[in-house]
SEFIZA-3560 file (N, C-alpha, C; in Angstrom, 3 decimals):
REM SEFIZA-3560
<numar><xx>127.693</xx><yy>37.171</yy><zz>121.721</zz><atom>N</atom></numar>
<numar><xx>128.273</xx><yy>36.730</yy><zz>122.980</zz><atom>CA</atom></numar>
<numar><xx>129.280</xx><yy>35.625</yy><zz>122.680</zz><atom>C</atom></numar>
<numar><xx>130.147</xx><yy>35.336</yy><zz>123.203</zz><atom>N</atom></numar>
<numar><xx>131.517</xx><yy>34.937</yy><zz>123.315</zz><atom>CA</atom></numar>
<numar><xx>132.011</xx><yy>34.086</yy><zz>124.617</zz><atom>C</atom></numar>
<numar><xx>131.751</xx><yy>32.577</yy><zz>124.932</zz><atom>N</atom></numar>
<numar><xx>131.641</xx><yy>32.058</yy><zz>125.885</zz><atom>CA</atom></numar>
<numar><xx>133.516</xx><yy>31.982</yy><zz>126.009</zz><atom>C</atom></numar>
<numar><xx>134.000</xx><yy>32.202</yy><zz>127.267</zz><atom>N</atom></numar>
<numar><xx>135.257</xx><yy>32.052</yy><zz>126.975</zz><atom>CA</atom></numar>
<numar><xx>135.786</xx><yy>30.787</yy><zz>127.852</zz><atom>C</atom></numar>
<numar><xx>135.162</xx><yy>30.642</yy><zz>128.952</zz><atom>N</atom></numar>
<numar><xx>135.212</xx><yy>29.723</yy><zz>129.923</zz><atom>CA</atom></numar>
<numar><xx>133.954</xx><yy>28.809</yy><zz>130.488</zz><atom>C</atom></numar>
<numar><xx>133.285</xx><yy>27.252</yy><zz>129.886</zz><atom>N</atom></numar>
<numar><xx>131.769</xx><yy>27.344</yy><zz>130.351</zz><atom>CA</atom></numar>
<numar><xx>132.112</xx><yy>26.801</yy><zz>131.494</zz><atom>C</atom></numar>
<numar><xx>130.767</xx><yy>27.392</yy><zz>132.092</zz><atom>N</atom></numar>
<numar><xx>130.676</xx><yy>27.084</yy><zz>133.567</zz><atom>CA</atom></numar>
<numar><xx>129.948</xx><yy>25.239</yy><zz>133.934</zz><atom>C</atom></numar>
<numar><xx>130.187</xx><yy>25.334</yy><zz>135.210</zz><atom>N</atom></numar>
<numar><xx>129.582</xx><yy>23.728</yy><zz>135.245</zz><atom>CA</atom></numar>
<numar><xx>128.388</xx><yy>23.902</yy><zz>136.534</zz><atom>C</atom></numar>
<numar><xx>127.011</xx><yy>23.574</yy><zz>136.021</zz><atom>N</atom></numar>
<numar><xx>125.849</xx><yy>23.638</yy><zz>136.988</zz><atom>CA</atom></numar>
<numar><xx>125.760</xx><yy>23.341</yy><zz>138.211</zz><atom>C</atom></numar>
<numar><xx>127.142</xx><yy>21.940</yy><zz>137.805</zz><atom>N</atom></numar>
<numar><xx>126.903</xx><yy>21.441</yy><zz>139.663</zz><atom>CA</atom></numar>
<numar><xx>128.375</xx><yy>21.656</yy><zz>140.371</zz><atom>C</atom></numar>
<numar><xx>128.806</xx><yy>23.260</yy><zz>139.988</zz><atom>N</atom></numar>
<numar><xx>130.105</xx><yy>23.326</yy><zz>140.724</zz><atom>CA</atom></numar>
<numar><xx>130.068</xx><yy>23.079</yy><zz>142.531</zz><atom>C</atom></numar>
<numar><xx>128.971</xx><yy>23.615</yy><zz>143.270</zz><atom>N</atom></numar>
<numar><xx>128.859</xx><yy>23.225</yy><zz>144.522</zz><atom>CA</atom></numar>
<numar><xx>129.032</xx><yy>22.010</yy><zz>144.932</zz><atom>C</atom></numar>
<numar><xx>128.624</xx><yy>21.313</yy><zz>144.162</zz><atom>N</atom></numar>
<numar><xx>128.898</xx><yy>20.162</yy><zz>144.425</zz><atom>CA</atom></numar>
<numar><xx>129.847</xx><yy>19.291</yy><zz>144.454</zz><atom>C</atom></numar>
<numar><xx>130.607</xx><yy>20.063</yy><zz>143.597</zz><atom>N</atom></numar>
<numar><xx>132.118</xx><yy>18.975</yy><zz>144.076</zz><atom>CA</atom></numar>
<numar><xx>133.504</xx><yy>20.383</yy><zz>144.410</zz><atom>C</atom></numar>
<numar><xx>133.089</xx><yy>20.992</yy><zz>145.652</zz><atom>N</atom></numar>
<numar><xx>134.205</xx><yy>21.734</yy><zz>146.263</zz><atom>CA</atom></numar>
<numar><xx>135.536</xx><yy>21.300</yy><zz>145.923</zz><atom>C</atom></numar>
<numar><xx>136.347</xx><yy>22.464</yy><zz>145.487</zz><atom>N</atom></numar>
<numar><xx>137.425</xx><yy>22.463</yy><zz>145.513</zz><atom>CA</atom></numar>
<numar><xx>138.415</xx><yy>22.352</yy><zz>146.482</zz><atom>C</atom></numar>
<numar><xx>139.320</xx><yy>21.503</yy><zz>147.321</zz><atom>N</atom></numar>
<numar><xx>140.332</xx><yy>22.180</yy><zz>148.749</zz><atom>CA</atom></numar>
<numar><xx>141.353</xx><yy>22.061</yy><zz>148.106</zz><atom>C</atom></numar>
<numar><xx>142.482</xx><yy>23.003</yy><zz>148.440</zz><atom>N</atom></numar>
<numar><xx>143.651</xx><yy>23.095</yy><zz>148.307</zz><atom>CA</atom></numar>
<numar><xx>144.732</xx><yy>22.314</yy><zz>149.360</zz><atom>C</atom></numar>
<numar><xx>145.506</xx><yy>21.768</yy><zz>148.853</zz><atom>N</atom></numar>
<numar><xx>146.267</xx><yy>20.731</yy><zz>149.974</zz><atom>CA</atom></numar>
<numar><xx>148.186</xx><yy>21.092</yy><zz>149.790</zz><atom>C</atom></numar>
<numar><xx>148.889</xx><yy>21.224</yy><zz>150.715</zz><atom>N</atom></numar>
<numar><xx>149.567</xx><yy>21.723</yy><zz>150.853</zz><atom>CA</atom></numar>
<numar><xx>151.304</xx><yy>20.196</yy><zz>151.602</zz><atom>C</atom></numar>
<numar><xx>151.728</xx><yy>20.086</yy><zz>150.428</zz><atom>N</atom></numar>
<numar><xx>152.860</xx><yy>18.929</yy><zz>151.401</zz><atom>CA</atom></numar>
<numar><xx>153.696</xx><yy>19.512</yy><zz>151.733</zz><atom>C</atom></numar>
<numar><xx>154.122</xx><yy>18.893</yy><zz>153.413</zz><atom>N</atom></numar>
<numar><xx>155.614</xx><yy>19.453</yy><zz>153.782</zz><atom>CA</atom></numar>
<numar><xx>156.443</xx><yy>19.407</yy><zz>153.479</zz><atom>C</atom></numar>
<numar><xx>155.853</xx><yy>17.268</yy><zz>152.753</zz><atom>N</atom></numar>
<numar><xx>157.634</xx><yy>16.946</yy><zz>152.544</zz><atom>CA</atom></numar>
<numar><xx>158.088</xx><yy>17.295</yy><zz>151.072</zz><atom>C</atom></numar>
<numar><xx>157.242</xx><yy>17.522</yy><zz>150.239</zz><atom>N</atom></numar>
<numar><xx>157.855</xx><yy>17.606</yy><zz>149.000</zz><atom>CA</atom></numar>
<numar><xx>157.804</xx><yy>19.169</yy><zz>148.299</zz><atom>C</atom></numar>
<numar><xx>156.582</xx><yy>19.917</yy><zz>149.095</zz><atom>N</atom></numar>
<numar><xx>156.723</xx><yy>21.196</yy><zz>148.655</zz><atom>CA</atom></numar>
<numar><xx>155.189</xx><yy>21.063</yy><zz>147.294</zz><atom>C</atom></numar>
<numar><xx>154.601</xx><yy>19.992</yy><zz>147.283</zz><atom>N</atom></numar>
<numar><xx>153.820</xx><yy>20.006</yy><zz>146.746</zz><atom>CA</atom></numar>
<numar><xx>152.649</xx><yy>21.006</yy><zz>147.383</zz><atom>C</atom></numar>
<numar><xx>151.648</xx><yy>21.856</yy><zz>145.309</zz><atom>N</atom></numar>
<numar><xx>150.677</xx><yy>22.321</yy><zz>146.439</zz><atom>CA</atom></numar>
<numar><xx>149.729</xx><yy>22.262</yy><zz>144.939</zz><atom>C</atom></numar>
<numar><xx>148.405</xx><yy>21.444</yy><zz>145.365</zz><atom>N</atom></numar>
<numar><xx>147.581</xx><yy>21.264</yy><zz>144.325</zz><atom>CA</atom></numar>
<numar><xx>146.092</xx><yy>21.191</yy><zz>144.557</zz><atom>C</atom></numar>
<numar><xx>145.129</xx><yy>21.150</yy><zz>143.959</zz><atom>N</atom></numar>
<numar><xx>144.270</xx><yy>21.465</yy><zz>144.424</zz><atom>CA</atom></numar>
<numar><xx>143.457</xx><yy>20.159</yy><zz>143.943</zz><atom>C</atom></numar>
<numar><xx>142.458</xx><yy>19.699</yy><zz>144.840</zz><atom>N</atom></numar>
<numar><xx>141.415</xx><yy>18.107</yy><zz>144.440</zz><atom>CA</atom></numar>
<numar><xx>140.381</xx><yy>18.546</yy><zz>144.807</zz><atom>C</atom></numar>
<numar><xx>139.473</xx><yy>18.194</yy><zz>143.836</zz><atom>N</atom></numar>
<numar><xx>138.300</xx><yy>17.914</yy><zz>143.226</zz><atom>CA</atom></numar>
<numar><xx>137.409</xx><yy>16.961</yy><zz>144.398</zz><atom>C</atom></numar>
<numar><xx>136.298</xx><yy>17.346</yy><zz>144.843</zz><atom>N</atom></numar>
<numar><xx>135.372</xx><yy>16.153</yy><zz>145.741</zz><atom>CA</atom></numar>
<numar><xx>135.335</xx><yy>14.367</yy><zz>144.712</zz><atom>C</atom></numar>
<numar><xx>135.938</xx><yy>13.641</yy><zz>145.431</zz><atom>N</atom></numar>
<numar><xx>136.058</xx><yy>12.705</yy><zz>144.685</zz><atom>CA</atom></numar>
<numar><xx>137.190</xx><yy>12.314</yy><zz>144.432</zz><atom>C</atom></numar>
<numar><xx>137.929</xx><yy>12.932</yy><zz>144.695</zz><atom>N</atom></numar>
<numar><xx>139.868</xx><yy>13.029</yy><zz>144.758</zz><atom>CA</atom></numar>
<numar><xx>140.030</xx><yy>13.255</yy><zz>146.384</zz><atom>C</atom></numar>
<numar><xx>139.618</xx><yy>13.984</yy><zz>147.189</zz><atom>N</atom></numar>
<numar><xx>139.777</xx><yy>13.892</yy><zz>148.671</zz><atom>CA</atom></numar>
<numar><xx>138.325</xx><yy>13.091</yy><zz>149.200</zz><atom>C</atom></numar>
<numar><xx>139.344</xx><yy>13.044</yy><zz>150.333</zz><atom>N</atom></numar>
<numar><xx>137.695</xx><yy>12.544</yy><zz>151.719</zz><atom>CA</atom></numar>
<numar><xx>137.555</xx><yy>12.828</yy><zz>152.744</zz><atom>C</atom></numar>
<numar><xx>136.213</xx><yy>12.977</yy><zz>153.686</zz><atom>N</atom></numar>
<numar><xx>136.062</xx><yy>13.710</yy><zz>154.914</zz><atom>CA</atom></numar>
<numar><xx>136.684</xx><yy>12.630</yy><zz>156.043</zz><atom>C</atom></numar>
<numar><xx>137.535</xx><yy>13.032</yy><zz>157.037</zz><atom>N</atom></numar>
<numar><xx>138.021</xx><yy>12.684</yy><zz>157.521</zz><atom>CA</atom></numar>
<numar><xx>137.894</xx><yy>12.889</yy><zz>158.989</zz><atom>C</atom></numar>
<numar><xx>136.524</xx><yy>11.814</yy><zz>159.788</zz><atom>N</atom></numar>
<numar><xx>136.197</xx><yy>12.596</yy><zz>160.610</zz><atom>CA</atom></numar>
<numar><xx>136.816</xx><yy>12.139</yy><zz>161.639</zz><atom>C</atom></numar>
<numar><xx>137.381</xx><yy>11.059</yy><zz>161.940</zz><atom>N</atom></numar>
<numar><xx>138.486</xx><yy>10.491</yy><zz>163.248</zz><atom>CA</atom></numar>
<numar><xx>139.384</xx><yy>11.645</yy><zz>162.985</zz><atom>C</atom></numar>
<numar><xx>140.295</xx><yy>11.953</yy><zz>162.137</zz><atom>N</atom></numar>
<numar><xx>141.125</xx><yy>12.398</yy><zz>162.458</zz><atom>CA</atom></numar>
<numar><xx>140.768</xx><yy>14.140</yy><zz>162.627</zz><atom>C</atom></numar>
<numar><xx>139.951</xx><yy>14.617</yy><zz>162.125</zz><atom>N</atom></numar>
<numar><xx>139.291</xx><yy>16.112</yy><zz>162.718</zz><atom>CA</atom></numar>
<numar><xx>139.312</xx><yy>15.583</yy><zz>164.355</zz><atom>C</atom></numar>
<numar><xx>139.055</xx><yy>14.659</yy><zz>165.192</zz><atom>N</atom></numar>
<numar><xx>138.954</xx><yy>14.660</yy><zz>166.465</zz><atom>CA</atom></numar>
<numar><xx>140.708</xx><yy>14.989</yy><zz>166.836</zz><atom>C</atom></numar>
<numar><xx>141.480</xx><yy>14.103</yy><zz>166.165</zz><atom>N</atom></numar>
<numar><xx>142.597</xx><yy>13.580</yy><zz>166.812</zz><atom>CA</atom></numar>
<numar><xx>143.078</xx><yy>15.007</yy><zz>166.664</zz><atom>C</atom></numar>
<numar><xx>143.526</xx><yy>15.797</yy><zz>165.196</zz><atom>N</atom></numar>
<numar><xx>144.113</xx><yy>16.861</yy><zz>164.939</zz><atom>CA</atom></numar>
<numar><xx>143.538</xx><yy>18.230</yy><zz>164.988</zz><atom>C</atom></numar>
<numar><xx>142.814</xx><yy>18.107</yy><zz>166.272</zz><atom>N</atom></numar>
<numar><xx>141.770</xx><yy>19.407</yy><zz>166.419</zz><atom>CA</atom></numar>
<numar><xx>140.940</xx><yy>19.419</yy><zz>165.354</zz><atom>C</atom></numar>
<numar><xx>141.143</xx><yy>20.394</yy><zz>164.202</zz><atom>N</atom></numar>
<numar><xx>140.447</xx><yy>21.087</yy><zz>163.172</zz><atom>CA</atom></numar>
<numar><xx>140.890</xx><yy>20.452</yy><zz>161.976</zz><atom>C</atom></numar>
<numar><xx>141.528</xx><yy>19.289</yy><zz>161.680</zz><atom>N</atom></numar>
<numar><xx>141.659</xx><yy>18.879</yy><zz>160.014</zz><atom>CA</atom></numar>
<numar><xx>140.266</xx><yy>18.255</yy><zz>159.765</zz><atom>C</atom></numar>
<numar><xx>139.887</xx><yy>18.152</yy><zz>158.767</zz><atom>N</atom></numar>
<numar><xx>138.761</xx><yy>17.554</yy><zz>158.189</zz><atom>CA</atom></numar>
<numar><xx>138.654</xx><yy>16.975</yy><zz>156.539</zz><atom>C</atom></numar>
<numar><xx>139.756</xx><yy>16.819</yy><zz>155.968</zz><atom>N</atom></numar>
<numar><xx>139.705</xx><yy>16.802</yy><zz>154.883</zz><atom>CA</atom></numar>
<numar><xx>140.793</xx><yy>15.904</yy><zz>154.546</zz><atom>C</atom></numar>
<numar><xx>141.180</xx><yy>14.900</yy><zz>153.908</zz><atom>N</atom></numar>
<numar><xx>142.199</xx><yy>13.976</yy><zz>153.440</zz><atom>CA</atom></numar>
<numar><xx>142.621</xx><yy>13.674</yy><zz>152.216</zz><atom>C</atom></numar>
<numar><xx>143.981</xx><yy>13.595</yy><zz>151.439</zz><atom>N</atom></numar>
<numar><xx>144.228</xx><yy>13.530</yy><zz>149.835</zz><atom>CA</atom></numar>
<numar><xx>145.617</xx><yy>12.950</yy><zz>150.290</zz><atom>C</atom></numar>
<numar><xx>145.994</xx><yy>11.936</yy><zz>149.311</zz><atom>N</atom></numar>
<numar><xx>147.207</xx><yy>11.734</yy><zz>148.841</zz><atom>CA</atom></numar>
<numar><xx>148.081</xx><yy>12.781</yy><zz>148.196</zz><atom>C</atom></numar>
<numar><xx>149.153</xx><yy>12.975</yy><zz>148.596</zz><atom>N</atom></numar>
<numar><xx>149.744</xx><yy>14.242</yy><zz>147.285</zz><atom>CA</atom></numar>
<numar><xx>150.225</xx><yy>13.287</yy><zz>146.415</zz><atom>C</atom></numar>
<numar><xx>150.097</xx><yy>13.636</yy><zz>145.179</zz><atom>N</atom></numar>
<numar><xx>150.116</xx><yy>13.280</yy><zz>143.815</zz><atom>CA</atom></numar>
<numar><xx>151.488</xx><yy>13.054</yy><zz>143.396</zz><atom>C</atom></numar>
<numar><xx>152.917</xx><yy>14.342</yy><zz>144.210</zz><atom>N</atom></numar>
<numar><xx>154.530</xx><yy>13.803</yy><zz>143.923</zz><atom>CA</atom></numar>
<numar><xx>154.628</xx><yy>12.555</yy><zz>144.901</zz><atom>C</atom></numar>
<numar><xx>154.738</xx><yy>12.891</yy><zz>146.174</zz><atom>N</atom></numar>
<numar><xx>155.267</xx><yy>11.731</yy><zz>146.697</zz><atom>CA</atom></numar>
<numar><xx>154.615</xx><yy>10.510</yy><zz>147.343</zz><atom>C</atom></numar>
<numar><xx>153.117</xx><yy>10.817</yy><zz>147.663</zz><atom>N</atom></numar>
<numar><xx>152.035</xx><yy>9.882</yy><zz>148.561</zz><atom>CA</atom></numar>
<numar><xx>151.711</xx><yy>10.299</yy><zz>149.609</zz><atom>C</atom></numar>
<numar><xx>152.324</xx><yy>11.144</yy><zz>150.450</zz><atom>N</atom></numar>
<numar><xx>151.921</xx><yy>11.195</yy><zz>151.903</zz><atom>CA</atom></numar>
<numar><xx>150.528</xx><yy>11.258</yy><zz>151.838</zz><atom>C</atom></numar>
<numar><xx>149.949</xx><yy>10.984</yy><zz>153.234</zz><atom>N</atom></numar>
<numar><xx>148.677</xx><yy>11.361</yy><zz>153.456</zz><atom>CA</atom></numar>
<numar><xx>148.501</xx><yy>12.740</yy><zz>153.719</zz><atom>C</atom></numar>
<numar><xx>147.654</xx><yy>13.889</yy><zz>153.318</zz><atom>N</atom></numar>
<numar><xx>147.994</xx><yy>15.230</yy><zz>153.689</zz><atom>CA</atom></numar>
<numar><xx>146.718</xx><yy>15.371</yy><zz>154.236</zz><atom>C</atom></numar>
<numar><xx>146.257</xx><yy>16.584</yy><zz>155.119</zz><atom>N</atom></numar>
<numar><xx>145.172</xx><yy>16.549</yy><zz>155.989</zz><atom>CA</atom></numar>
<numar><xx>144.903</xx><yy>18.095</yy><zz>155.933</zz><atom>C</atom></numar>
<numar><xx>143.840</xx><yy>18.566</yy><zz>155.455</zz><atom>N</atom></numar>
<numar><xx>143.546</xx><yy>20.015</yy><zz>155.993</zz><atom>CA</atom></numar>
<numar><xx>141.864</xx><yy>20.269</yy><zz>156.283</zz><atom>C</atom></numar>
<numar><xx>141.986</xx><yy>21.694</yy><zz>156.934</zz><atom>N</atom></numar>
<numar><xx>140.247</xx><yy>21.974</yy><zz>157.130</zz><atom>CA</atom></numar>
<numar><xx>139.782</xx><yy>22.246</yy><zz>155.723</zz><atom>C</atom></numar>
//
């Protein structure tokens, strides 16, 4: 057997989200611990729940 990729035990645990910027066209993906739950603004923006800096320019970016 031939491990080609190892896996990590506690992948559930730190979900992946994908985050998407307008202004720069950035699109990258953070690690639990790199974003945060964002629960004021899930009220304000209907359905966002999730918060990250983008990494080119700073904005605050927001998704479910």
């Amino acid at each position: 057997m031939h491990i080609i990729k190892e896996g990590d035990p506690d992948w559930k645990k730190k979900p992946i989200i994908i985050f998407n910027c307008n202004d720069c066209g950035c699109r990258f993906e953070a690690e639990k611990g790199e974003w945060e739950y964002a629960p004021g603004i899930a009220q304000q923006m209907g359905e966002a729940k999730y918060q990250c800096k983008c990494p080119c320019c700073g904005k605050n970016l927001y998704t479910l």
